[in-house]
N, C-alpha and C positions, 0 to 999 in steps of 0.2 A: 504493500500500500504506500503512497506516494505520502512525502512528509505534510501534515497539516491540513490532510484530509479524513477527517474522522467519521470513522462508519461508529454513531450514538446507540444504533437501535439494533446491531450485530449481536450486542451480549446482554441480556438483562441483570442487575443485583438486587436477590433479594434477600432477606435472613440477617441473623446476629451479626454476620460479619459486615452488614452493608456499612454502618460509621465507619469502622477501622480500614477500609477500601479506601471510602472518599477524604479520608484525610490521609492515607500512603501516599494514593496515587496526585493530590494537588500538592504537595508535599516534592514529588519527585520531578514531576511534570509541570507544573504551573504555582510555582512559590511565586510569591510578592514580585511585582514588574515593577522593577527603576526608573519612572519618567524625570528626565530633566532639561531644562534650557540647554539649548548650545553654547550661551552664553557662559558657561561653568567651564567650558573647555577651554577660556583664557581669550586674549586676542590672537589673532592669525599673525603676528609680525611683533617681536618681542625680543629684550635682551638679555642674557645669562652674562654670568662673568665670561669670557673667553668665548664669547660665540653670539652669534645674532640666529633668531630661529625663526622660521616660518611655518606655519599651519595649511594643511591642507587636507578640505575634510571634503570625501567621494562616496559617488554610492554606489554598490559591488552589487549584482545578481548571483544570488547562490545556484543551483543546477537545480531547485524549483523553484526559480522565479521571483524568491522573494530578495526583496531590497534590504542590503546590509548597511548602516551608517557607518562612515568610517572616518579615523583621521589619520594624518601622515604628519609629525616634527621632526624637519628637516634641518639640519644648519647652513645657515646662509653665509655662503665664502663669497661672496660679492661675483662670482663663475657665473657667467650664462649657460643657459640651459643644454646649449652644446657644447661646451668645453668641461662643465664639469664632471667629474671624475665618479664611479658608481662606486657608493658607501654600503659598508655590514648595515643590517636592517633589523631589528631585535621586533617580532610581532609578540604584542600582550594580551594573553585570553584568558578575562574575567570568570569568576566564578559565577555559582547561579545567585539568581537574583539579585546581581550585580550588571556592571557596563561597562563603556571602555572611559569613564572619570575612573575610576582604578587604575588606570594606569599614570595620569597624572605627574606623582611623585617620581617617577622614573624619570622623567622631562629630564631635569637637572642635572643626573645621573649620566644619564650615555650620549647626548647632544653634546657638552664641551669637547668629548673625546671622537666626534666625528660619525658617531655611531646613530643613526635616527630611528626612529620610535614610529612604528604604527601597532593601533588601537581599531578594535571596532565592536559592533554589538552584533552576539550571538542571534540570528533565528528566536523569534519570541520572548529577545530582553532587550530594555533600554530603549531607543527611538527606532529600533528595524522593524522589520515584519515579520509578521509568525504571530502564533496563539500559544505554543506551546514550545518545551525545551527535551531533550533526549539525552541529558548530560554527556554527551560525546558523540553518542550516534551518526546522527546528523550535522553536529559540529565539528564533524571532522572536513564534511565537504564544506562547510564556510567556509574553513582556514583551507582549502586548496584554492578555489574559488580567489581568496586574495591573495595569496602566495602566486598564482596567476597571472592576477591583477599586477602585482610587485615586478613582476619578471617582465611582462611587456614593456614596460617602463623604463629600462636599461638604466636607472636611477643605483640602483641595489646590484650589491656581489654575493657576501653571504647573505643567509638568511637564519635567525635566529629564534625563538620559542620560547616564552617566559608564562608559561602555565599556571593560574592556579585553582586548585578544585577540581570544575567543572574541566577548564581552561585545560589544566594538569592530564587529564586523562582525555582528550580532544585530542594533546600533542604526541601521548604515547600513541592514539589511535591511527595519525599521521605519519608517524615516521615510519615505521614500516611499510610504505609503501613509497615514500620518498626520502632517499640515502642523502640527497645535496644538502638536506640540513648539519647547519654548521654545528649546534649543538642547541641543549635543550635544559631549561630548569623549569621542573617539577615540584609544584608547593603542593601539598597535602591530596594527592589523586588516590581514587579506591582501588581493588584490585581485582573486584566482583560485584556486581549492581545486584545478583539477588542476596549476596550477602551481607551489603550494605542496607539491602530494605531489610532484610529481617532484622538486622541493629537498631536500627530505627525507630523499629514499628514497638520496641518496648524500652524506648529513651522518652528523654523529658520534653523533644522537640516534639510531643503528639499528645494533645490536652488530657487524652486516655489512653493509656497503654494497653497493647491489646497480648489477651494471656495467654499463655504458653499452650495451654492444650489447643487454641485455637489460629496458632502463629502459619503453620502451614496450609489453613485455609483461606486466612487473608491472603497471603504473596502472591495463591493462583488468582485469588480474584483481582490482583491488584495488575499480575502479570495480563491476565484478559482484557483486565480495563486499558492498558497502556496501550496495550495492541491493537484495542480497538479507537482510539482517537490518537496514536502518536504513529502507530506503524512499527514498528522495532519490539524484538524482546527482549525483555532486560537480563533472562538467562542466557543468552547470546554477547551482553555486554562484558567483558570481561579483560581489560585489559593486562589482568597478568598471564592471558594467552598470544600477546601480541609484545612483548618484551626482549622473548628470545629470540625474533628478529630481526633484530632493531640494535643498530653498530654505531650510531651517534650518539659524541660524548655527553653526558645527561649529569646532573646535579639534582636530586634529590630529597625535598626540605619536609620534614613536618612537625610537627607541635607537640609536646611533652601532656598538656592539659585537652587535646581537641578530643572532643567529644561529638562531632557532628559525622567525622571522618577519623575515628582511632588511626593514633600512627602507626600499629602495624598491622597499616594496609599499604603502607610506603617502608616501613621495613620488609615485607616481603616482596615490595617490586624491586626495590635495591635487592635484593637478592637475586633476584630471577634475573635479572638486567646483565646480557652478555655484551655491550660497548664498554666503552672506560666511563665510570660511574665513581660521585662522588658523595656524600651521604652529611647531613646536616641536619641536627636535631637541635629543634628551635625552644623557648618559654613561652608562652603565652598558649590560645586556643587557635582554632579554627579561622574566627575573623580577628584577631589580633593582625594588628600592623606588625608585620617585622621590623626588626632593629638596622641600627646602621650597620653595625657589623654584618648582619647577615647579609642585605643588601650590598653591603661593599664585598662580598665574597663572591656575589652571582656576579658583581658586575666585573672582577677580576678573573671568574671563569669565561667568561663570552672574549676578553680581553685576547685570553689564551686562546681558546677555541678559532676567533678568529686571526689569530694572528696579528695582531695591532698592538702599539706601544698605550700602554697607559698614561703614559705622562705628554705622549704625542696631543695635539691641541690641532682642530682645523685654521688656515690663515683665516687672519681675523683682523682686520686696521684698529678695531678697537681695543682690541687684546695687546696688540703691540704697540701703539700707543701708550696704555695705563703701563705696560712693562718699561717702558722706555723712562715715564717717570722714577722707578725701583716702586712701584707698588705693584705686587706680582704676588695672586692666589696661589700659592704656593701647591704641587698637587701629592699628598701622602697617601700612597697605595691605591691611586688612580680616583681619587676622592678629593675634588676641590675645596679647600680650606678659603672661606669668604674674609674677607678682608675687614676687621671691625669698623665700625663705624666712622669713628674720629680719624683711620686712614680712609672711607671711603669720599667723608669732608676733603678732605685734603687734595685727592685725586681732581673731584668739582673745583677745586681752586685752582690745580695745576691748567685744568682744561680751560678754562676761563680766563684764565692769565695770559694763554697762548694768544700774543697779535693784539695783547693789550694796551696802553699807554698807561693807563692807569688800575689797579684796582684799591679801593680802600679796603677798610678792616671788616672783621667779620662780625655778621649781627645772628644769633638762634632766635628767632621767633617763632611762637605756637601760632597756627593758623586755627579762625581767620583774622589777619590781620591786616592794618593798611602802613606804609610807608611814605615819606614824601619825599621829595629831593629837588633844591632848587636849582636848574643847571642851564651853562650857558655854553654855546656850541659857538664857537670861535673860526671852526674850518667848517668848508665844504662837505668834507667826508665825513666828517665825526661822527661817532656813534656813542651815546652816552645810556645809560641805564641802569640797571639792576642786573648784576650774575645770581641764577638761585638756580638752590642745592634739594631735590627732592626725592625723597630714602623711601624706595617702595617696599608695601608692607607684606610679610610673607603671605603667598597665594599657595593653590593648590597645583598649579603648571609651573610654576619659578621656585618653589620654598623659597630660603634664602639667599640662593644664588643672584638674583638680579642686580644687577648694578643700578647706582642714582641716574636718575633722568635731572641735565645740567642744561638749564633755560638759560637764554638772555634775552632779556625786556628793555628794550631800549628805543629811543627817537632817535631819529636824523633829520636834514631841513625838509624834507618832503613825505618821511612817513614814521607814522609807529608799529614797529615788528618784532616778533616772538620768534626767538629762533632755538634749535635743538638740536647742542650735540651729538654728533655720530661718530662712528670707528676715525674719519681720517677730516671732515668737515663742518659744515654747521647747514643744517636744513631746516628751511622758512617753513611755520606753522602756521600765522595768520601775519595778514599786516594791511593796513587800510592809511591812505593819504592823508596827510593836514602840512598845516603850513606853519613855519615857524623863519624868524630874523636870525639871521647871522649877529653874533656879537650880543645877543638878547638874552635875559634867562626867562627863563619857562618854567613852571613847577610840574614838578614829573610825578604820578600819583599812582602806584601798585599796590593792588589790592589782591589777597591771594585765600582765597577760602578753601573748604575739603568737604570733602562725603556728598559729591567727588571732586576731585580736583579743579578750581577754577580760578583762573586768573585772571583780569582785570589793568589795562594800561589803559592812562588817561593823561590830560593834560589839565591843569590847575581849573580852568575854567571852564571845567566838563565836557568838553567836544575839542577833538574825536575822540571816541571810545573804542577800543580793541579788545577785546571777551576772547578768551578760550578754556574748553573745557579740555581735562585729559581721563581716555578711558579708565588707566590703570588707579588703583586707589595707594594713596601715599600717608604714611606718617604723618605727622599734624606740625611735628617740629621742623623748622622750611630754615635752610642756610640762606644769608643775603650778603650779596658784596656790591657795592656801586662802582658801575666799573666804565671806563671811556676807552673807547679803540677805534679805531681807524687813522681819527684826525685830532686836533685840537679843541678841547673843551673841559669846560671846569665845573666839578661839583663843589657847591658851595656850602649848603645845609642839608640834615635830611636827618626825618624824627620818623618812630611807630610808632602807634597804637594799634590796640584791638580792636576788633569790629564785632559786632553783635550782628548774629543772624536774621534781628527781626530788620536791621538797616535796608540789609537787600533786599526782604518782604518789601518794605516800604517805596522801596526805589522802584520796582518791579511795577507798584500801583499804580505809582505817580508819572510812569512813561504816559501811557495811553490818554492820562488827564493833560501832561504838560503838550503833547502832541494836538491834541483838541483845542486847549489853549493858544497855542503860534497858530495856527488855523483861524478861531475867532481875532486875535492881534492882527493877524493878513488882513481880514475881510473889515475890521475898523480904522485898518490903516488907511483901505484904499477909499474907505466911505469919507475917511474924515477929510482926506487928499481934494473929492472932489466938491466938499460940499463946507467946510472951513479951512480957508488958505494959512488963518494964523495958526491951526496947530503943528502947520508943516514946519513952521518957524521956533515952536515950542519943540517937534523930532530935532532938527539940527541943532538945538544947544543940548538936547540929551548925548546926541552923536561926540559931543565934544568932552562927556566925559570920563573918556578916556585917556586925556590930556591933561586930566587932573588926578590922575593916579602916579603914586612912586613908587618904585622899588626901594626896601630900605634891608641891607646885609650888612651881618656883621652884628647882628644880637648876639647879648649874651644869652644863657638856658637861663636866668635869673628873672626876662624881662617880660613881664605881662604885659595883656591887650589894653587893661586900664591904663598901667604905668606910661604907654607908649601913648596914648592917645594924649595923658595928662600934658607930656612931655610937647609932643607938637601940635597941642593945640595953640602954641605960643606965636606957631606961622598963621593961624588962621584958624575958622569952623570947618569942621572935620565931618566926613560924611559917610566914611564906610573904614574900618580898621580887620585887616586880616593877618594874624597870626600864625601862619600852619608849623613853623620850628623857628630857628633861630635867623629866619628871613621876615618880613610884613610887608603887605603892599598897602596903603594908607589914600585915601581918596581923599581929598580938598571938595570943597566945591566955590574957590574961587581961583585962580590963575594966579592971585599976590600972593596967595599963602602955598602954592607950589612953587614960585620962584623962592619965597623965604625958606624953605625947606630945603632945599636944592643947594642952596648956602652952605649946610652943615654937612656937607660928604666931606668925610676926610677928618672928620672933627673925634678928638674922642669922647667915649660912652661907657660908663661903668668899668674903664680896662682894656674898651674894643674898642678897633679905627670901624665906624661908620661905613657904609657905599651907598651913597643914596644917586639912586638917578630917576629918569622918568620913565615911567611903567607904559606899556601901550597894551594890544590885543591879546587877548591870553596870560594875559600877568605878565605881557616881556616889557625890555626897554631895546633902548637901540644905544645906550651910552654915547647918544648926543650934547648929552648937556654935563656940564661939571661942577665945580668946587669953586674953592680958593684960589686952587694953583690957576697959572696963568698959560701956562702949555696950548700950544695952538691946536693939537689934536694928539691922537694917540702915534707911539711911536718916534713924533717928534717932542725935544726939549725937554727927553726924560729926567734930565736933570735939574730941572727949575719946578719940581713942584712942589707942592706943598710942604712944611719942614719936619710935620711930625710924620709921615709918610717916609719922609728920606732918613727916618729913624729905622725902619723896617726894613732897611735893604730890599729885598725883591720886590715887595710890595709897592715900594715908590711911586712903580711908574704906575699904579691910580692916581697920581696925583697930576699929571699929564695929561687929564681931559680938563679942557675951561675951554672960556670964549675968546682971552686975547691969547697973544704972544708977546715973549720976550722980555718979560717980568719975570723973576726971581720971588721964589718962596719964601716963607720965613727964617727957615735955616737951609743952608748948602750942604748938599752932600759930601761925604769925604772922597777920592780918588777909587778908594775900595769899592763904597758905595756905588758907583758910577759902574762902576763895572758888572755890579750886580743886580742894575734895573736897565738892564737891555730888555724891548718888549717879549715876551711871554706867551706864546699862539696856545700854549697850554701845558700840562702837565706833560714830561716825559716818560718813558719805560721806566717803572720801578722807581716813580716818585709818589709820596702819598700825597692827599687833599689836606693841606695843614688846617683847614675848617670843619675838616670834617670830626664830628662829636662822637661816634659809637663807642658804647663800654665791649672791649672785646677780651676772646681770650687768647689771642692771637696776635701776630705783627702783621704788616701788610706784605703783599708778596713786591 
């Protein structure tokens, strides 16, 4: 009878033994089905230490037709699909009432060492097709069926077998009939199907135990029953007649406590088993996870089997990269040792560093938090931003192998973009246009929240915005370094805080209201355009102010929004004070008390030199206007300006923007001095932000 065609009405049950039947035979044939998301199987494109992997999940026809889900993790050598070289292929078959997320844990295991991993669900488990299972029977032509599948493919050389249970006696059913398997481990297989039902039928896996006088009349009913909706007899199942066969090297595991599958039904296949066989007796039961150790033993028998070096690694740009720094997963009996934490930090910093100008000190922050940074792009190229460090949290396809996913969140004059470390580059993740002034600062605003991963680049005055989500789910603790590369540009301040979850509820609200709102604003703009001319005259003095905004840098962390207001209110009435860190942009609303302001750049404050200039769109200025010193513009007459500036040495040449020339400051610099306020296009390699505040526990690289 053909698999999964059940003749129901071929055998009647009736009598004492009917319960103890219909719990054998769902028991043997039809235990508990595993549904689950695909999504469990991790992303299809993902990175271990020493290896990038890909997923690919297919779907196999067995020889009745029914559809197999499967997946294929591959390691990704950066090889196109015709030059790469065919890999050992270790296939993993689930026990019953189980699927191929069982094999999972393996991911980590045989991927770094170039060995790739296919999985898939038996005939009647997990997401395949089928109604029912034959504990080997029938699953022995699934596994040729993909074994098939594998070989068309010219992907694979050996081929490998990691059995357990069901899985277990599937592979012994198989091999004797196919010698090119490379070798084979066997967790907990039986070594007789009617003597594992009579185990059974008076164990505690059956609500009532059925009693002894009565045991040999259940098994025939049970053996009818099978035969009459599975097809197969379980007296016929018997894989310790198919052992002495069977010449591939095989490894052998089972459980001191299993009680579902007594280990000696796997002592006496190790016995009977005439290949080179190796024997492992494990703690735990039946579904206990094995240990590392045992695990690192199958995985140094396949090692051997196939011929491959253990400590051998596929090329990897990113693997050789992180070695190139001296942080190198060291590998102990073909077992990668993950790199603690505080070196995995470390590695994000060397990456980060690479092609830098600048990075400042390190900040730990618990997400979600926000960030600011006031910064001023000096060159064409520059790139300024945030470097962050994100520690993914162990998963069921990575454990803890995975390495930090290393962002950089930065502006340049035309765009804000997320970019993401790889083996040998940096690959764009989102990035969307805005416009920014050369020579201007801007406030840079990073928001980084979790469960799942979201980030957030902004600029001070809320547009543009650039959002990105990331699949994988990370640690909550987020490295942060503010870092400049390409060209010239200076961070000036930059503070956290926390953010409260209900913030982004709120924001979320108020999109669709503020949207409605600029809508009704359009449509009263243009009413009022054609039908009151003087309010067009009340818009242009609004337009104007942003001429009465300044930039003011160089606070101390001491100085509040009152204290600074108290402070310049002495230029004028004051109409809007912003405080994000140790920068404020301060709004006048007349023109005289912006000129009075503009006076005191350069002046000191509590300890600090002042930079006050005029702010424009976005929170920027253009460092048009100046101080005291009397310098005709920037770069010339650095030596003539201001005298408490020319105390600073470098700093000096802020004192170099004003409106005249060729006036002399209060004090002259010395010759030394002079030397050391040539203009500045920006921070060099391996200089830090001397403004910059962070409590670190670190130096700057």
């Amino acid at each position: 009878m053909a698999r999964n065609e059940p003749d129901v009405d071929q055998v009647s049950f009736e009598g004492p033994a009917s319960p103890y039947v219909l719990a054998l035979w769902n028991l043997i044939i039809r235990p508990p089905r595993r549904r689950y998301s695909t999504s469990r199987l991790g992303p299809t494109d993902f990175r271990l230490w020493g290896c990038r992997v890909k997923r690919f999940d297919i779907t196999v026809r067995n020889p009745s037709g029914l559809a197999l889900k499967c997946s294929h993790w591959v390691p990704d050598t950066g090889e196109s699909e015709r030059d790469a070289e065919p890999r050992p292929v270790v296939i993993h078959l689930h026990q019953s009432a189980s699927c191929r997320l069982e094999a999972l844990p393996l991911v980590p295991m045989f991927l770094p060492l170039g060995i790739s991993l296919f999985a898939f669900d038996f005939a009647g488990c997990g997401e395949s097709e089928g109604e029912y299972v034959s504990l080997g029977w029938f699953e022995r032509d699934d596994l040729a069926a993909c074994i098939d599948f594998l070989r068309t493919t010219a992907k694979v050389s050996a081929v490998g077998l990691w059995g357990r249970s069901m899985g277990a006696v599937t592979a012994l059913l198989h091999a004797d009939r196919d010698p090119s398997i490379g070798g084979m481990v066997l967790d907990s297989p039986f070594c007789n199907l009617r003597q594992l039902v009579g185990e059974l039928a008076q164990s505690d896996y059956l609500s009532f135990k059925v009693p002894t006088w009565m045991l040999a009349v259940a098994i025939a009913f049970v053996r009818l029953r099978i035969m009459s909706l599975c097809g197969f007899d379980i007296d016929k199942l018997s894989p310790e007649n198919h052992v002495g066969a069977s010449f591939i090297p095989a490894l052998f595991i089972g459980a001191h406590n299993d009680d579902f599958i007594a280990p000696h039904h796997t002592q006496k296949l190790y016995e009977a088993y005439t290949g080179d066989k190796e024997l492992e007796m494990v703690d735990g039961d039946h579904d206990s996870a094995r240990s590392f150790a045992t695990n690192q033993k199958a995985l140094l028998f396949f090692c051997r089997a196939f011929r491959c070096d253990p400590g051998a690694r596929p090329v990897d740009d990113g693997f050789s990269r992180i070695s190139g720094y001296g942080f190198v997963a060291k590998a102990r009996d073909g077992h990668t040792e993950v790199l603690n934490r505080r070196c995995q930090q470390d590695v994000c910093r060397k990456i980060i560093s690479e092609g830098s100008n600048t990075v400042c000190e390190r900040q730990r922050l618990a997400a979600p938090f926000r960030i600011d940074g006031a910064v001023q792009l000096e060159d064409g190229s520059a790139q300024a931003g945030f470097g962050i460090c994100l520690m993914p949290l162990p998963s069921d396809y990575g454990g803890f192998s995975r390495p930090p996913t290393v962002l950089f969140a930065y502006l340049t004059l035309g765009a804000l973009r997320v970019e993401r470390a790889t083996g040998s580059s940096w690959e764009v993740l989102a990035q969307t246009s805005a416009q920014l002034d050369l020579g201007a600062p801007v406030l840079c605003v990073l928001e980084v929240r979790d469960s799942p991963c979201r980030i957030m680049l902004r600029l001070g005055s809320g547009e543009p915005v650039l959002q990105l989500s990331l699949v994988e789910e990370h640690d909550e603790e987020v490295c942060i370094w503010p870092v400049v590369r390409g060209g010239a540009a200076t961070f000036f301040e930059c503070a956290a805080a926390p953010l409260d979850d209900d913030e982004e509820e709120e924001e979320e609200e108020e999109e669709p209201k503020q949207t409605k709102g600029k809508e009704k604003a359009a449509k009263s703009e243009k009413a009022a355009k054609s039908k009151k001319p003087e309010k067009s005259e009340e818009k242009s003095e609004k337009s104007e102010d942003d001429n009465l905004k300044i930039f003011v840098g160089g606070l101390p962390w001491s100085c509040t929004e009152a204290q600074l207001r108290k402070d310049f209110e002495e230029c004028g009435e004051i109409a809007e004070v912003a405080l994000p860190a140790k920068v404020a942009f301060v709004t006048f609303k007349s023109k005289a008390a912006v000129e009075k302001a503009l006076e005191f750049d350069g002046d000191e404050y509590e300890g600090k030199t002042l930079q006050i200039n005029l702010a424009k769109d976005r929170r920027n200025f253009k460092g048009d206007r100046g101080g005291k010193g009397k310098g005709k513009d920037r770069g010339k007459n650095e030596d003539k300006g201001k005298g408490d500036k020319g105390d600073k040495g470098d700093k000096g040449v802020k004192g170099a923007k004003g409106k005249g020339k060729g006036e002399k400051g209060k004090g002259e610099k010395s010759k030394d001095d002079k030397k050391q306020t040539k203009v500045k296009k920006g921070p060099s390699k391996g200089d830090t932000v001397k403004s910059q505040s962070f409590d670190s526990d670190d130096d700057s690289v």
